[in-house]
N, C-alpha and C positions, 0 to 999 in steps of 0.2 A: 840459746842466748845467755851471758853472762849477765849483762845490763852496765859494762865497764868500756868507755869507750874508746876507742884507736883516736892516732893525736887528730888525726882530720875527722869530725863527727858526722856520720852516716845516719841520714835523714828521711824519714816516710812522711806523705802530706797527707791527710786524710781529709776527702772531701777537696780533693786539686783541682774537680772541674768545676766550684763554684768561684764566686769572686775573689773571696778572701785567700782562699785555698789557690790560683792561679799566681795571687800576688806573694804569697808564703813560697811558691815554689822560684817564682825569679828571682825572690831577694836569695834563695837558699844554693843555688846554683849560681848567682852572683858572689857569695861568699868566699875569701879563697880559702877560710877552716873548715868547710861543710862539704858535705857530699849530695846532693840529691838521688836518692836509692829506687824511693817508692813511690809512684803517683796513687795513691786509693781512690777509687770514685764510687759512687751508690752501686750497688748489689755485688760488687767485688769482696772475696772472699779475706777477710784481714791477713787472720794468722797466716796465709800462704803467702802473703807479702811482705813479713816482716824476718827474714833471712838476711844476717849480716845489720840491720838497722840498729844503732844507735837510743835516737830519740823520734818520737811519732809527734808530730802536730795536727792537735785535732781542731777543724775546723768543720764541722757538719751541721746536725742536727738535734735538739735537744732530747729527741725521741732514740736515738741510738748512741750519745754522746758516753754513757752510763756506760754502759755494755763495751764500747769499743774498747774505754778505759783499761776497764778488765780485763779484757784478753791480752791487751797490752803488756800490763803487769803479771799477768802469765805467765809471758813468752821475755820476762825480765827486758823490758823495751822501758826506758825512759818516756814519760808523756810529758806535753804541752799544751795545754787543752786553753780553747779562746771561746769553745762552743759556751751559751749559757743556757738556764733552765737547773742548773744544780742548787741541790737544795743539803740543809744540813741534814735529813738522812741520806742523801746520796754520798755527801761527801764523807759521811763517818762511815759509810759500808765501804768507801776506794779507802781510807784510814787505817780499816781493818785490814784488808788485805794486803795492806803494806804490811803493818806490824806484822801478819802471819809470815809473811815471804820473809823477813828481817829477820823474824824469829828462827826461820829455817838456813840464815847464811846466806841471804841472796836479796839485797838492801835495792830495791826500785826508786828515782824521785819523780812525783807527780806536779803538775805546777799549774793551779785552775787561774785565770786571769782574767777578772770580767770585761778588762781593757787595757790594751798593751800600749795608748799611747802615751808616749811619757809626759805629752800636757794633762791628760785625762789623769794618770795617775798622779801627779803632782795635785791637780785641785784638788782629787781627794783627802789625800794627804795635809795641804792646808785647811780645807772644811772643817776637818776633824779637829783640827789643833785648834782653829778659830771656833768652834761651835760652843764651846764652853762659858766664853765670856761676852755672847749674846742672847736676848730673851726668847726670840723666835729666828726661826729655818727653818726652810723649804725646798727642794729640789723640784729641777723643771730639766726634763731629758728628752731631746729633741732627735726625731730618726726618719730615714727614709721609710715611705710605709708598705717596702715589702718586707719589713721585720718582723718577725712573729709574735714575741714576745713584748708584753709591756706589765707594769715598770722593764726597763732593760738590765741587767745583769749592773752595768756600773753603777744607776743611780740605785739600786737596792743595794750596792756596798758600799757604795758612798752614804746612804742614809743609816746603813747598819755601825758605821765605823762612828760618825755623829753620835747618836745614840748612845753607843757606846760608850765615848769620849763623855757625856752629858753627864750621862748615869755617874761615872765616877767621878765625877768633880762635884754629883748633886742639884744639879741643875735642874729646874721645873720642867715639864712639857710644855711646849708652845703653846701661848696663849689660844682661843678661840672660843667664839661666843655662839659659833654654827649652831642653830637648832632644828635648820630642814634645809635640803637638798645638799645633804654629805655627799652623794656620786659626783657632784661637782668640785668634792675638794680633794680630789685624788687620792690615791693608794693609801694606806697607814703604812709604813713598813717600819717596824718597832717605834712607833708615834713622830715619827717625821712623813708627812706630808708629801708623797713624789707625784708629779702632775709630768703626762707623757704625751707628746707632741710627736703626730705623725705626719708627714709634709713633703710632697715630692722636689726632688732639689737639695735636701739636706742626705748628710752622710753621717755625723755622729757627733752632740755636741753634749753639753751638759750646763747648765747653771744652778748654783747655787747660792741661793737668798738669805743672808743673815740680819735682822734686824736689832736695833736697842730704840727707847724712845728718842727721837732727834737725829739716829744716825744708819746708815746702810752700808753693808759690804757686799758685793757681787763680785763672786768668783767665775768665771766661766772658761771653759776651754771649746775648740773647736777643730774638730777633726775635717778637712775640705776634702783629702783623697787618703786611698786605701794605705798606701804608700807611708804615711804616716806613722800606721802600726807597725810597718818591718822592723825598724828598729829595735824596737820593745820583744818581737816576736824573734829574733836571734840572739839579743841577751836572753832570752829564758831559754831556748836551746841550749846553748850556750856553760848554764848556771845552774840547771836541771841536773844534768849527772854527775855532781857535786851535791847535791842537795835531797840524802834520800826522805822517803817519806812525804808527807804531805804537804805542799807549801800552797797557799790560796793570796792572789794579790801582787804583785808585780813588783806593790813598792817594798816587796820582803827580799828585795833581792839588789834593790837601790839603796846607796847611804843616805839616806834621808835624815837621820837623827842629827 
């Protein structure tokens, strides 16, 4: 594999037999730029599937999400990873291995996205710009409850991207006078508050609480069907093999500024 793509891009779906992964492959064989190549499904051997592939879309499990990565970037395959559960050591060991492979002449791009829809990523994007010139925020991330993971992937980047935004402008920590039953006040995730809502009926929503005294801003988005994310998940196809090295966040690849 070179990891350089022919003008139509040739496509493996990893994890094609679950939901997301069913939906990544109709939009990708809908496409008339894309090729569908690869269906990968659990206990199926990767590297023997990634022949001719372009860019892999990883939709699986957080428990082999790491690993697949890697062999991917092995075999010089562009990724697009939706899977969450990545943590900043995981993601600085896929970093490295970029740089090694770069360093050797053979530039891979990886692209973690903890939510490809482009409402999801938009509110983030506002949160963040907004979080500075209110006292207190809170995130509240709403999911169907055969999710495994809570907090979920976007409201821990959306709280980390806050945060972030706070710190440099200087910004206090949210007020709170809590002095008993903290399990009640949800995650900390670098001192914002995420509070995670499991609920059958829901598919993927997100809100965010900014307060000042006398006034409220509520950002929210909602994701109703899967369908949703295709979009998002074919621009990063798409924007990936342009884009070597590590890219984390969806809105790194949208004109947002």
């Amino acid at each position: 594999m070179t990891g350089q793509p022919s003008q139509t891009i040739r496509v493996a779906v990893l994890g094609a037999d679950g939901r997301m992964g069913r939906a990544v492959c109709a939009a990708v064989d809908a496409a008339p730029d894309l090729e569908l190549v690869a269906q990968v499904r659990a206990g199926d051997d990767l590297a023997a599937n990634l022949d001719g592939v372009d860019v892999a879309v990883d939709f699986t499990v957080p428990s082999v999400t790491e690993a697949n990565v890697r062999t991917l970037v092995d075999a010089g395959v562009h990724a697009v990873v939706g899977t969450t559960g990545w943590t900043d050591e995981s993601r600085g060991r896929i970093s490295d291995q970029l740089a090694a492979r770069a360093d050797h002449g053979s530039e891979v791009g990886v692209l973690i996205a903890p939510n490809f829809g482009l409402s999801a990523v938009l509110a983030m994007t506002f949160a963040a710009k907004a979080a500075r010139f209110f006292e207190s925020v809170e995130v509240v991330e709403l999911h169907h409850p055969d999710k495994i993971d809570a907090p979920s992937g976007t409201a821990r980047h959306t709280a980390a991207a806050i945060a972030a935004a706070r710190r440099e402008a200087g910004v206090a920590p949210s007020p709170d006078a809590t002095e008993t039953g903290f399990d009640a006040r949800g995650a900390d995730v670098d001192g914002v508050r995420v509070h995670a809502v499991r609920l059958r009926g829901l598919v993927a929503h997100e809100e965010i609480l900014l307060g000042n005294e006398g006034e409220q801003l509520v950002i929210r988005q909602d994701s109703f069907d899967r369908k949703s994310f295709m979009p998002g998940v074919l621009l990063a196809i798409r924007e990936v093999v342009s884009r070597p090295g590590l890219t984390v966040g969806l809105e790194n690849v949208l004109d947002l500024s």
